[in-house]
C-alpha positions as CSV (number, residue, x, y, z in Angstrom):
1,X,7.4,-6.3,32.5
2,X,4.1,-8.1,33.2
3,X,2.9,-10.4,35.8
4,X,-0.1,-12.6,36.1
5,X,-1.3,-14.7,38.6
6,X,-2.9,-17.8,38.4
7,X,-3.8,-19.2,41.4
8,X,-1.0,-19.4,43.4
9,X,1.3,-19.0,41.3
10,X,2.9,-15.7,39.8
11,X,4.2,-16.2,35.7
12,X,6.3,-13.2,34.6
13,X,7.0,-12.2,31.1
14,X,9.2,-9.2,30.1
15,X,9.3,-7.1,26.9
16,X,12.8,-7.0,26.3
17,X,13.1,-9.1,22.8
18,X,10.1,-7.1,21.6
19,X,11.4,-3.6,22.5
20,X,14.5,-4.6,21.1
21,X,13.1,-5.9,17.7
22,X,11.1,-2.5,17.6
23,X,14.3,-0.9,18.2
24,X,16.3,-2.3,15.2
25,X,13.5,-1.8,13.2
26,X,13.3,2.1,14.1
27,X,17.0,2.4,14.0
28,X,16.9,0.1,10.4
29,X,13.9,2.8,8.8
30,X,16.2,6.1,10.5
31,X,19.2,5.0,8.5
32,X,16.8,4.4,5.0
33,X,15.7,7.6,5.4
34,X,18.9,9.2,5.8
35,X,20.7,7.6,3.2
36,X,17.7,7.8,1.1
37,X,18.0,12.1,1.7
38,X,21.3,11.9,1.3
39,X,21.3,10.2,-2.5
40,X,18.3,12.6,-3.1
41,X,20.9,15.5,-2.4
42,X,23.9,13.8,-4.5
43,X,21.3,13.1,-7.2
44,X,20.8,17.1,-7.3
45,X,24.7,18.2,-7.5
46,X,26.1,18.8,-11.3
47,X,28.7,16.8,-12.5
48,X,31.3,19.1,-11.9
49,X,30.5,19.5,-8.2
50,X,30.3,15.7,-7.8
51,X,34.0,15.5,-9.6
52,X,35.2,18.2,-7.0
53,X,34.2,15.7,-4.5
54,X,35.6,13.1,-6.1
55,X,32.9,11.4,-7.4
56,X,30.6,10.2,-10.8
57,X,27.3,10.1,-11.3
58,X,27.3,6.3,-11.7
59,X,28.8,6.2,-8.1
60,X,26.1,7.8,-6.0
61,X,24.0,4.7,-5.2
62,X,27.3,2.8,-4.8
63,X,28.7,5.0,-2.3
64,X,25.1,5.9,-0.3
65,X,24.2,2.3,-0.3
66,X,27.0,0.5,-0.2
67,X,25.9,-2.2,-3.1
């Protein structure tokens, strides 16, 4: 929170909608990042190992996504 004074008169501001837009953006890159890992990993698995899980190839950005 900030306060000026001009005059006699105190104006006070606070940081609340810009801390909060910071925050979604922060919490908006942490999930990229973790899906982004997280198809990096699926990407690696053979096919067999992805049918064990019950999954295709073709599926991976579908499910890590969600497009």
């Amino acid at each position: 929170m900030t306060t000026t004074t001009y005059g006699h008169k105190a104006t006070t501001t606070s940081s609340r909608p810009v801390s909060s837009f910071l925050g979604k953006i922060a919490n908006r890159f942490g999930d990229y990042v973790t899906r982004s890992r997280i198809e990096r990993q699926l990407e690696q698995l053979d096919d067999r190992l992805l049918l064990d899980i019950g999954m295709k190839r073709s599926d991976i950005r579908r499910m890590v996504w969600g497009n």
